[in-house]
N, C-alpha and C positions, 0 to 999 in steps of 0.2 A: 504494500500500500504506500503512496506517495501523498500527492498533495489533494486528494477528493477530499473535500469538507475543511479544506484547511483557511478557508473564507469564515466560515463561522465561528471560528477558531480567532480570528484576528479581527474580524469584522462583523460580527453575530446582529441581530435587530434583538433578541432582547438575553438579559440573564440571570440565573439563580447562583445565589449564592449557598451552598448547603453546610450548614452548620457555621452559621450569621451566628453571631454575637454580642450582646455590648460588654462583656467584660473586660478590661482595659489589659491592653499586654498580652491579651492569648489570643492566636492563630485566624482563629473566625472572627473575633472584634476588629480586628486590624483587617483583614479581607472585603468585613462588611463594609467599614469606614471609607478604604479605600476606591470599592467600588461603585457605593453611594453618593461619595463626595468626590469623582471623578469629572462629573459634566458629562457621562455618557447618556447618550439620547434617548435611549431605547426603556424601556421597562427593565428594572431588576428586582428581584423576588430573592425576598429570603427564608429561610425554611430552617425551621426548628422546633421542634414541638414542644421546646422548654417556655416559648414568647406568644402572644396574642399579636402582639405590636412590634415593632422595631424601630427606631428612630422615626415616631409615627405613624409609619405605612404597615398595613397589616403582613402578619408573617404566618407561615403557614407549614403545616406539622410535617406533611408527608408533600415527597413528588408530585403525587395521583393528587394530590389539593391544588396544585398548582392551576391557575384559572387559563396559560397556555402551556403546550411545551416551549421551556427555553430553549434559544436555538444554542446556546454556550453555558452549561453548568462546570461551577467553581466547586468543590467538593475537598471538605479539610473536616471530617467527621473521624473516630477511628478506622485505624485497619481492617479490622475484620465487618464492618459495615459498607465497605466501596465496591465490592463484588455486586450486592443487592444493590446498589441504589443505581450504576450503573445499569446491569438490567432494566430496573426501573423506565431509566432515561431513555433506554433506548425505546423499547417499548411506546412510549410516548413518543420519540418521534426526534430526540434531542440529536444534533448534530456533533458536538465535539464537548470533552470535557476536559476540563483543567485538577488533576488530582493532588491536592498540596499532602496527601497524609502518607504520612511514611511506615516503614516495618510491615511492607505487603511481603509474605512470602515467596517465592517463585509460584507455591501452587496457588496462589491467590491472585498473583500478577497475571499468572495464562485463563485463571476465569477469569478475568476482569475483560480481557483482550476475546473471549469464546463470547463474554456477553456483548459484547461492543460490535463485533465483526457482521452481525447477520444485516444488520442495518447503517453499517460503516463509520458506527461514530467515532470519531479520533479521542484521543487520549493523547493530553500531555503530561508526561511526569511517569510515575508515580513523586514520592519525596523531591520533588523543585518547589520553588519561589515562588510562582506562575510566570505572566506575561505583564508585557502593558506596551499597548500600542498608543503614541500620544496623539494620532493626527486622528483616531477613533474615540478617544479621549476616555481609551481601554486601561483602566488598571485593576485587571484579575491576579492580585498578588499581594501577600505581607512585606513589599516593602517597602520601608522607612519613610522614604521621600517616591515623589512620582517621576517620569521621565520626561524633558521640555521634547517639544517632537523638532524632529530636525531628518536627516537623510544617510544616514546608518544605523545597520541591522547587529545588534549585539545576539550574540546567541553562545549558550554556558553550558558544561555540566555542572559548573560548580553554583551553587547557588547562594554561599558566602560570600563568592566573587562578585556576582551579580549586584549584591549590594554595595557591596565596595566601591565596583567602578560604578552607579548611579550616584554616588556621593563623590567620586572624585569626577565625575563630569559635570555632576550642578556646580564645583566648585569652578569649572571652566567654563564653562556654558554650552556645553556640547551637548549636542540634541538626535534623538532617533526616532528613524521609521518603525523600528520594532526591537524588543528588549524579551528575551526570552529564555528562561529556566527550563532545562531538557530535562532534569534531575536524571531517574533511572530509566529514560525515553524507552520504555515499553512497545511504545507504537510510535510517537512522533521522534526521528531522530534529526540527525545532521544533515542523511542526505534529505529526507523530505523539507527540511526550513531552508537549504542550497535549490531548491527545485521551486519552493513558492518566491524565495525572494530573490529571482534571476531574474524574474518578470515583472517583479515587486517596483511601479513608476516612481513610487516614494525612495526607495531605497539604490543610492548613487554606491556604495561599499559595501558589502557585511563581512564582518568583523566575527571569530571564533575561538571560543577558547576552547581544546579537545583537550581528554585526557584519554581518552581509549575510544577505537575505533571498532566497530564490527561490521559486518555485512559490505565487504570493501571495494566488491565490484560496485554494487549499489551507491556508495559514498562516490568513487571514483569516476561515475559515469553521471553523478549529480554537480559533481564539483567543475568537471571539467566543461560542463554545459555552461552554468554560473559563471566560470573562470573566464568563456567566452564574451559574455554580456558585461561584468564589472567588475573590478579586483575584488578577489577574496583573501583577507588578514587573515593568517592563523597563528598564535598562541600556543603549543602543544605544549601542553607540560610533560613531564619525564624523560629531559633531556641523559641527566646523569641516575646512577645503576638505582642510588637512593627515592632521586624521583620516579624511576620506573615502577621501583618495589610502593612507593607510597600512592603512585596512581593506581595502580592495581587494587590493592588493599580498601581505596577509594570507591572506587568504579565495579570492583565486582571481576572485571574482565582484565583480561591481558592488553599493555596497554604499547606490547610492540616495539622491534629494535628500533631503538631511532633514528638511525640512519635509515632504516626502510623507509621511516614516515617523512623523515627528508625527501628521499626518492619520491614515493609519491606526492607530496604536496608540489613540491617541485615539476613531475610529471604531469599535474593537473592543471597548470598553469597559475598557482597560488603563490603566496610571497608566505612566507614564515619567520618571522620576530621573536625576538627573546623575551620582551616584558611586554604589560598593557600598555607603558607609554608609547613603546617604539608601533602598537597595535595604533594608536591615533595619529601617529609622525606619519606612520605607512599612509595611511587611508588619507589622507589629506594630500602628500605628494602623487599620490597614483590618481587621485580625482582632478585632478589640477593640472598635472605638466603634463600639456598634450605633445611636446617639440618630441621628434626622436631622440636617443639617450645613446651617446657614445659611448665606446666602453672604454675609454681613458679621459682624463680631466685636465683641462689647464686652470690656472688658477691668477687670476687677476685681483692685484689689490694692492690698496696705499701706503700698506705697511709691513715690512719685513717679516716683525714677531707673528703677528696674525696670520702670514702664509707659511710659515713654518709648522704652525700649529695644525693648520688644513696639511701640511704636507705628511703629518705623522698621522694625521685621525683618518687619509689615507691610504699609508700603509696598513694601520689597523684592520681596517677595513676593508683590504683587499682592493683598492681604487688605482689603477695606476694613473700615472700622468706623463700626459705627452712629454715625448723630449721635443723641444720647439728644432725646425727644419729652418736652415739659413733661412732661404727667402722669406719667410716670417719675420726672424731675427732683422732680414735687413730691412723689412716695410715698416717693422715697427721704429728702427734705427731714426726713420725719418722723421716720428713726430714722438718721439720719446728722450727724455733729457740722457745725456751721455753717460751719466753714472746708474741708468736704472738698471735692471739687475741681469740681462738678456740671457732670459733664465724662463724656468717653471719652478718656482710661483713667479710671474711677470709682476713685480715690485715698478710701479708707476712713479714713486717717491710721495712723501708726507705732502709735500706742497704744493702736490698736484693742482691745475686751477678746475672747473667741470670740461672747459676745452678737451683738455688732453685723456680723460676719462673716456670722451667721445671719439676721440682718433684712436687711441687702444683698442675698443671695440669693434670700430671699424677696422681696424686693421687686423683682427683675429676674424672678423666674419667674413674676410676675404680669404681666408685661410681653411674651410670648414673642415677638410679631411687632416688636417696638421692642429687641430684642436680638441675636438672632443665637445662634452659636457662643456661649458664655461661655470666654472664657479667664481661670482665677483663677493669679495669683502673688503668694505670699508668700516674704516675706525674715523669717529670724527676729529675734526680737527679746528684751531681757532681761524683759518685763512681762508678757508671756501666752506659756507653752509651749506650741510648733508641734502638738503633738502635742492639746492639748487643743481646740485649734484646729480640727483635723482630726476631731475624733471626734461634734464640735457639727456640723458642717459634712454630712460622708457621710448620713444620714438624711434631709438638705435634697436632696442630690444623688440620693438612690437611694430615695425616699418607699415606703413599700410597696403594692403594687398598682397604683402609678402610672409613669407614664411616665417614663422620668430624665431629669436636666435635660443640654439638649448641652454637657456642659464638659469641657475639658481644663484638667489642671493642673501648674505648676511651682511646686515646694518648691527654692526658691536656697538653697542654702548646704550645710555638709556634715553631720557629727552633729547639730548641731541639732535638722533637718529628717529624718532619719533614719528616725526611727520616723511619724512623720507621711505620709513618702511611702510607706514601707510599707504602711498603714492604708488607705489612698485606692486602692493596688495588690491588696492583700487586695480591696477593697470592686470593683473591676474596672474601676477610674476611670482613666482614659491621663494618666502624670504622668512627668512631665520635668525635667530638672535645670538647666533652663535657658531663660527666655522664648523666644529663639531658635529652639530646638527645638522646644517647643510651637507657635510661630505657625506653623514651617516645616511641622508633622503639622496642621495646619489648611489652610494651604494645598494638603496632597498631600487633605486630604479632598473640597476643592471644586472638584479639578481630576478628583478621581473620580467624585463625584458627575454632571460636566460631562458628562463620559465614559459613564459609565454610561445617563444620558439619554438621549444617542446611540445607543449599543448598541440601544436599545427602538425604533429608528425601524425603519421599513421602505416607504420611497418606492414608488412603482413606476417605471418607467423613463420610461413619458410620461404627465406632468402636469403642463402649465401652470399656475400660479396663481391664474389667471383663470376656468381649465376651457373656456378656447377651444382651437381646434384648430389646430398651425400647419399651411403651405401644404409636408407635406414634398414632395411629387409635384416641385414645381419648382423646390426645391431640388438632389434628386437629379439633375433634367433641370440645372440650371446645372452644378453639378459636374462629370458626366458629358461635357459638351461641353469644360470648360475641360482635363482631360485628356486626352480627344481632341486637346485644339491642341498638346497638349506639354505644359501649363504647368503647374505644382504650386501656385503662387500665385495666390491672386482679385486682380483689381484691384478698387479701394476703392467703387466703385460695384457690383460683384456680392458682394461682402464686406458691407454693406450691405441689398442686395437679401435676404440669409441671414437677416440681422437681423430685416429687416422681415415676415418670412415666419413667425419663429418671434414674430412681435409684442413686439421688442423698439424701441421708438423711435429712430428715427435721422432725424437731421438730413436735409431734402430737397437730394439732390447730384447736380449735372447734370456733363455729360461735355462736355468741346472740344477741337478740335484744340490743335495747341501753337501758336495766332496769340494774339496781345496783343490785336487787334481783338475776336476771337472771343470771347475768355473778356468781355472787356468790354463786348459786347454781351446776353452769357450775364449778367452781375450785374446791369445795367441791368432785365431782364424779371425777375428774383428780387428785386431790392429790395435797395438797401445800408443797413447795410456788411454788407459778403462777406468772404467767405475764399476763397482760391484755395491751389491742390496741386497739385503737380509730377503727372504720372500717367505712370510709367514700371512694367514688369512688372519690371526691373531692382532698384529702389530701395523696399526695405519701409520702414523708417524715418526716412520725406521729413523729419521736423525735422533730423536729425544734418548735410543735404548742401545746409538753407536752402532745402526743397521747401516748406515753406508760409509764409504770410503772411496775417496776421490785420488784422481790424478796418481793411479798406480803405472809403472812405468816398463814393467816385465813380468814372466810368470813367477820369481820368486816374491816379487812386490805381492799377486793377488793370492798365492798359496798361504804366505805370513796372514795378511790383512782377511782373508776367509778363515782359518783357523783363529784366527784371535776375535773376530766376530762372532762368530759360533759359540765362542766362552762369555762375551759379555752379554750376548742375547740370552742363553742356558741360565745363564744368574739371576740375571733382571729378570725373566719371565719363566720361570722352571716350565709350567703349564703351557704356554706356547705351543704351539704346531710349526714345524720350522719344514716348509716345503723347497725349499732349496735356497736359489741362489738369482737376481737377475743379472746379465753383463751387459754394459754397453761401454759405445767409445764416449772419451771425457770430452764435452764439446768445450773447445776453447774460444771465444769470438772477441776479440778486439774492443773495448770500448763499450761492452753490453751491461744491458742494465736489466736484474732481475726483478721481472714483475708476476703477481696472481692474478690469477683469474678464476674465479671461482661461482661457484650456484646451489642455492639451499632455500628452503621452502619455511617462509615468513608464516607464521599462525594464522596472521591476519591479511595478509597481501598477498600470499602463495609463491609462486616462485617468482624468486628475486635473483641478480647475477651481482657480484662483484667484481671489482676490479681496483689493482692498487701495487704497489712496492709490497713486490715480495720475497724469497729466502728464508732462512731459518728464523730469521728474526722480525717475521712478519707482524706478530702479536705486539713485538715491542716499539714498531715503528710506526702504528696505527695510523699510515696511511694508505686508508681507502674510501671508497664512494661505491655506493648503491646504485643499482637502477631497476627498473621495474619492465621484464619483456613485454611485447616483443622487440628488438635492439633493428633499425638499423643504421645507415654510416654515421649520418647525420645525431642520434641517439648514442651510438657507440661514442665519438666526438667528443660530444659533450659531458659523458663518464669519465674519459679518460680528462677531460679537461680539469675536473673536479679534486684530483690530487695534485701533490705536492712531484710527485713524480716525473709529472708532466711536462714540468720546466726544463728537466734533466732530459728529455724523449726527443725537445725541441733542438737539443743542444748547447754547446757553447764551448767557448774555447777553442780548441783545436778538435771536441767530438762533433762531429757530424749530426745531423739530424737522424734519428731511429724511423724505422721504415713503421709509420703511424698506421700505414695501411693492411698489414700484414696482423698487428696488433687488431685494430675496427672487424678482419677479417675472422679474429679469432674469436671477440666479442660476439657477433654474429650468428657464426655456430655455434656456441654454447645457447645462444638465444633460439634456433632452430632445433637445435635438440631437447631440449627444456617443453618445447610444441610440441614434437615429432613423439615423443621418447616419456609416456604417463609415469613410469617406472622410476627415474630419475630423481632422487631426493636428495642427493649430496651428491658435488663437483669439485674440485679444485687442481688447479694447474698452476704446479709452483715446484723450479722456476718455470717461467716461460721466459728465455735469454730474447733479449732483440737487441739490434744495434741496426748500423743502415743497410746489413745486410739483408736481414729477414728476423724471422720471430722462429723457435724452437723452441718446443715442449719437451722437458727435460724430465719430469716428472708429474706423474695423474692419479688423481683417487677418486672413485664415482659408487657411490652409495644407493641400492634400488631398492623398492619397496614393494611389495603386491599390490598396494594403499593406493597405488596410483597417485601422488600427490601432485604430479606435474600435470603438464598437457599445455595443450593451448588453453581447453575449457576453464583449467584453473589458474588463468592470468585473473589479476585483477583488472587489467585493461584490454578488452577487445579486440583483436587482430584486426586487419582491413582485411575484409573476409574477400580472400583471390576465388576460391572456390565457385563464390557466383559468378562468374565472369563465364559468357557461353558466346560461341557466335553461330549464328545464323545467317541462313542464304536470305538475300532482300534486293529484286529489282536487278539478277543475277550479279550479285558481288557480296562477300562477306562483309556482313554486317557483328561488330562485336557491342554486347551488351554488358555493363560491369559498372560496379558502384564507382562513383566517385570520388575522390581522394586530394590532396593537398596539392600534388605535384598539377593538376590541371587546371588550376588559377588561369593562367595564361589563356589557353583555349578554352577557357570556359568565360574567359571575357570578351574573346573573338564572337565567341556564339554568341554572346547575351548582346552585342554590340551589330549583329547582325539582325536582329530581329525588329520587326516592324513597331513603331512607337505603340501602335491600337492593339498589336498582340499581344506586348506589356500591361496595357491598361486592363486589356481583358483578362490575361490570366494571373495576374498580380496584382491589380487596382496600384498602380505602381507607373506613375508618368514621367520620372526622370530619363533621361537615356541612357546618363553616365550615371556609374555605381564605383560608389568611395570603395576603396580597397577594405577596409574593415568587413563592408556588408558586402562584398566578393569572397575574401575568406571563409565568411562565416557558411557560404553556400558550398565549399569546397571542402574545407573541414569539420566534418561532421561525428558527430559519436554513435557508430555504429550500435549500440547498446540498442538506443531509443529512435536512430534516424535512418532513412534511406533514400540513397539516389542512383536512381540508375540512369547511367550515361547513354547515346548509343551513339556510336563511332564508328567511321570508315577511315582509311588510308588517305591524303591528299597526293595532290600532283610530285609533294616533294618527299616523300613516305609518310610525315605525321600525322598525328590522328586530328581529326579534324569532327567536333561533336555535331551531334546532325540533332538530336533533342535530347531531352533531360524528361523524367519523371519519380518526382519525388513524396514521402512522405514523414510526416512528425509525427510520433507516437505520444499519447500521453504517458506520464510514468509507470504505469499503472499498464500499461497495453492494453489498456480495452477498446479505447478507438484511436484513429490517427485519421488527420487533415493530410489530401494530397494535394497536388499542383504538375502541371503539364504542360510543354511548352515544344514546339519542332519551329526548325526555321523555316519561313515564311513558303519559300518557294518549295516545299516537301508536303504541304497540306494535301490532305486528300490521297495521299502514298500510302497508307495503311501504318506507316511509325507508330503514330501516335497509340493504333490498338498493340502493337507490338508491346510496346514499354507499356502501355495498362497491363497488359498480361502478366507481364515479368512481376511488374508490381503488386499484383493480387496476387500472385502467385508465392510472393515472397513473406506479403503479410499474412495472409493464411497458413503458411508453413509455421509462423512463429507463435501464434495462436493469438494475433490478436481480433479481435471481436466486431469492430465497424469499421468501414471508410468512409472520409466525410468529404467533402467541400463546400464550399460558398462561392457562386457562379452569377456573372450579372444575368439578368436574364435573357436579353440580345446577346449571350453567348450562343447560338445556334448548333454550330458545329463541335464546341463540348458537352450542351446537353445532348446532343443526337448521340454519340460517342456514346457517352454514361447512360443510355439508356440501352444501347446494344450491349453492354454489360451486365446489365439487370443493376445499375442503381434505380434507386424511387428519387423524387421531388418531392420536397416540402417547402411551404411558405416559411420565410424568415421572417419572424416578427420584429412589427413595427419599419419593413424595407421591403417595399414595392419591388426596387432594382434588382434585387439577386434571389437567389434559391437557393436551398440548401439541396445536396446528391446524398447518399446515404446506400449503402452499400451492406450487409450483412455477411459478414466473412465464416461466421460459424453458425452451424445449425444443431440442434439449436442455441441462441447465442445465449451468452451468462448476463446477470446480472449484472450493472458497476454496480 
């Protein structure tokens, strides 16, 4: 269940309050107060059988007294009473309730959820705060103070919190569209409040605070929709082992590595902050600076100490800064005094006049790819007012008809700067009181930016890098046998075997008994030096028990180094199964840097991949980065970008750049096997040597399960489903049909650009011609989860695909119905396409079980009602609109109820 009835919930006409009270200080007195003395419009009833009256207005014993059903009951009675009154409500007819009372049991929580379901009434809580919406002038909730209404959505597990930041926002004066207590969200969670307030016209931000996450496909395919329409803040508590352990303890549930939940918030296209304040720094720079966001910073300003300061709160932060290019240096030469600093941070001097403020400017805007971000700080001074400063300044920053320059800014000091910062806020310019702060809102811009990237990807589950194919057939056939023997563990030679299957390079390693003769007869015909490895099913991590030995240089080298192994394994582990020996040659590579790669199955996100510096001393160097399948280049990229590593792969010095591609290719295939391979429950490849010549897997351990934890099915994030991609013969030439994807932006603006302005209007009530890239993206990026488009495409004169129409559909969250839309280029009318792609498209939503197809049609649409009738949709009158119809289609028979 998602967002059905979640209106009544935020927006109800009238409410009950159950278990009203006037006793001062406990739970019902404070709820009644608060939603009697709200200014909410509607009728509110309070119910208690201990009152006649209530603050005058009659009160009333039971539900069933009630003189309507409320369409939103507040319920803070005890535990063992919310099951019945529930029923109750629904039975009457209530649409959503708000439950403050806590200590329901799980089996009291799933009747609560049996009563509620037959008639769909929502449930928020159990044990939360409630809600309060201020522009409804909703405050269903004990707390303190009410909420001024403004244009961010708070939404909490914590409902201590909840209070907290209402007090520490009246004291700013920050105001919201909706403020909201999930408590132990039974039924309303994070994805369904991501799913109402994406659409939510009031709501410019919403703002979360998570401590555990469940149902993560669900969350992930609500976040990343949301993520698309408006930044979403997140909060996560349980960054460290502590806070893990106390969220849990908290919440009931597991609250998840966190670096996974990096991965995904990141993957969803979400920004993640460390405190509540940096939670309102965020939401205020992401609403505001519309300029594109460089990913380095120059830094202009009057004063040396103050750019020093930005200069370190930049390294903090991860911000690099341009190194200024001569011909900047030498533009700026011309109207800059001779001692300024020809530098980053660009030091203008104290006694700058507003002149030179403005030629600096200008001469950086002529520079755009040799600057970055602009971060300007001024410190005032006694010889030019800030103020006049600022007035020279904003027309350079916000030119007319022009593009604005990307800057943020900080006015240091106090009246001074006053009117100045105002001036720059007037003009809609992001200005801060402090260097710190500003580089910190630079930083949350290019770690959104990173983010957002991401969002726009959409892999498909198998695809190598190379576009070769791996050998999964004997994969599965290895697997398959090794659980037959018992064992959940590969040994390092079929660990290996995996490897080489999905075309990831591994070192050649032969098998022997556990004789010192044998392995040395074995390195002899391979060639020294060798390495030799304990081979026990026993022992995963042969360095920790002195199971390997490197860089042996002749047979007597590996007869000593095998007999002397065999004694420290025998000790360390008496019980051990010691099945011999593996040998391979010792790769030496020049300049190589050992990295992991590795893949393990998150509780709550399912399979996850890593990647980071790796060697024996992987644990100790903790660096790595998550990511969330399915990977590809562009996804892989951005993983590897994430470590500290990274800087070392790029090069320097006299090393050469490491071959990145070889690496992305390796990512990939653990990402395709992970789809391909349900079995799969622990990976790791470490090392994997690279330098510029290639990348080699020197050692591998893959862990399977009968449990099937992997797969595709158990991403948290949807593949770009290649499967449906079919072609058909159409007007003799292959016609191919296949959902839509990221990479067709381009042609799919060709298409939408070829289409007749009345065809737009007709199938889109949509008169523009030209389409801002935003809302092109958004038609190309989609979350296969809840959305579908199918493309259809032919070959052009020069091979590319070239779209010939589109038909699309929205699902609601819920798949009970979905709105479509249809569109072919002009001169194909009448071709038969258009029944084509309806085909597909019914075809694809029926498969997935959802229930109705809709539309809304002018009604001089001719030729798509004809269309939609040779389908078997019906007509219906749209109320209160002469102009259109509504289509209506029945996908299942017989169809469910919503």
């Amino acid at each position: 269940m998602s967002i059905r009835n979640l209106d009544s919930l935020f927006d109800p006409r009238s409410v009950a309050v159950i278990g009203a009270s006037e006793r001062p200080f406990s739970v019902g007195g404070t709820l009644w107060r608060n939603m009697h003395g709200s200014g909410f419009a509607g009728p509110v009833y309070p119910v208690n059988p201990k009152y006649k009256l209530l603050s005058g207005q009659p009160c009333y014993a039971h539900v069933d007294d009630l003189p309507e059903a409320p369409e939103l009951a507040v319920i803070c009675t005890p535990a063992a009473t919310v099951v019945d009154l529930v029923r109750q409500l629904a039975r009457r007819g209530t649409q959503a309730a708000v439950v403050i009372s806590a200590g329901l049991t799980a089996e009291q929580k799933q009747a609560m959820l049996d009563a509620a379901k037959p008639t769909l009434l929502r449930v928020l809580g159990p044990n939360c705060v409630g809600l309060l919406a201020p522009h409804a002038k909703l405050n269903a909730s004990f707390a303190h103070i009410p909420a001024r209404p403004g244009e961010l959505a708070f939404v909490s597990q914590s409902g201590a919190l909840v209070t907290a930041m209402l007090d520490w926002a009246e004291a700013r004066q920050i105001g919201f569209s909706h403020f909201v207590s999930l408590g132990e969200h039974a039924d309303v969670d994070f994805g369904d409040m991501l799913d109402f307030l994406a659409s939510d016209p009031r709501t410019r931000a919403i703002l979360l605070y998570i401590e555990s996450i469940e149902q993560a496909r669900k969350f992930m395919s609500a976040a990343r929709a949301a993520a698309r329409n408006k930044p979403v803040i997140v909060v996560k508590a349980g960054r460290s082992e502590q806070g893990q352990k106390a969220a849990a303890s908290h919440t009931g549930a597991l609250a998840g590595a966190d670096n996974v939940v990096d991965a995904a918030i990141g993957r969803a296209g979400m920004l993640r902050v460390d405190s509540l304040e940096e939670l309102f720094l965020a939401a205020e720079i992401l609403t505001r600076f519309k300029a594109p966001i460089g990913d380095r910073m120059t830094i202009l300003t009057n004063g040396g100490g103050v750019g020093v300061m930005a200069a370190d709160a930049a390294a903090a932060h991860g911000v690099p800064l341009v190194e200024l290019s001569q011909p900047l240096i030498e533009d700026l030469d011309q109207v800059l005094p001779a001692n300024w600093s020809r530098g980053n941070p660009v030091d203008i001097i104290g006694d700058a006049p507003a002149q030179r403020y403005v030629d600096a400017l200008e001469g950086l805007a002529r520079h755009p790819q040799d600057t970055g971000t602009l971060l300007f700080i001024h410190a005032p001074t006694a010889i030019v007012p800030s103020t006049d400063i600022a007035r020279a300044m904003v027309p350079v920053i916000q030119p007319p008809k022009k593009r604005a320059l990307p800057l943020i800014s900080a006015w240091v000091g106090g009246p001074a700067v006053a009117e100045a910062r105002e001036l720059f806020m007037q003009a809609g310019i992001a200005c801060y009181d402090m260097p710190e702060q500003a580089v910190a809102a630079i930083g949350m811009l290019q770690r959104y930016a990173r983010n957002q990237a991401e969002l726009s990807e959409a892999p498909p589950a198998t695809q190598l890098h190379n576009g070769s194919t791996p050998d999964v057939a004997s994969v599965r056939k290895l697997i398959q046998d090794v659980l037959a023997s018992g064992r959940d563990m590969l040994t390092e030679p079929e660990a290996k075997a995996v490897c080489e299957a999905y075309h990831i390079p591994v070192v050649i390693t032969r098998t022997v008994p556990a004789d010192a003769e044998a392995a040395a007869a074995e390195a002899a015909r391979i060639g020294f030096p060798v390495v030799i490895k304990i081979l026990s099913e026993d022992i995963s991590h042969k360095s920790d028990v002195g199971g390997v030995v490197l860089n042996l240089q002749d047979a007597d080298d590996v007869r000593a180094a095998a007999h002397a192994m065999l004694g420290r394994v025998r000790k360390s582990f008496p019980d051990a199964r010691i099945d011999g020996f593996t040998v391979q040659a010792m790769v030496k590579r020049k300049q190589a840097q050992e990295l992991i790669i590795g893949a393990s199955i998150d509780p709550t996100f399912g399979p996850v991949i890593l990647f980071g510096q790796g060697g024996t001393a992987v644990e100790v160097m903790k660096d790595s980065a998550m990511a969330l399948p399915p990977l590809n280049a562009p996804l892989a990229r951005a993983l590897i970008d994430r470590t500290r590593v990274a800087r070392l792969l790029k090069g320097y010095r006299d090393v050469p750049p490491a071959d990145i591609d070889a690496v992305v290719a390796t990512l990939m295939a653990v990402s395709q096997l992970l789809a391909d391979v349900p079995e799969v429950a622990e990976l790791d490849i470490n090392p994997l040597i690279v330098n510029h010549e290639g990348a080699i897997a020197l050692d591998a351990r893959v862990r399977v399960s009968s449990q099937l934890p992997a797969g595709a099915a158990s991403f948290a994030i949807q593949p770009y489903p290649a499967a449906l991609a079919e072609t058909v013969e159409w007007r003799g030439q292959p016609l191919t049909l296949r959902p839509i994807r990221p990479e067709d932006e381009e042609h799919h603006r060709a298409f939408l650009e070829s289409l007749d302005p009345e065809d737009i209007r007709m199938r889109l009530f949509y008169s523009r011609r030209t389409m801002e890239r935003s809302e092109l993206a958004r038609l190309v990026q989609i979350d296969y989860t809840r959305e579908m488009a199918f493309i259809a495409t032919v070959p052009d004169d020069g091979g590319q695909e070239k779209t010939l129409g589109v038909a699309r559909a929205l699902a609601d969250p819920d798949n009970f119905g979905a709105e479509f839309g249809i569109i072919i280029r002009p001169e194909l009318k009448g071709s038969g396409l258009g029944r084509i792609l309806m085909d597909k498209l019914i075809r694809y939503q029926r498969g997935i079980g959802t229930q109705q197809l809709t539309a809304v049609v002018l009604t001089e649409n001719r030729r798509m009602r004809k269309l939609a009738e040779a389908l078997g949709f019906r007509e219906t009158e749209t109320p209160n609109d002469e102009t259109t119809l509504q289509l209506l289609l029945e996908l299942q028979q017989p169809a469910r109820q919503p």
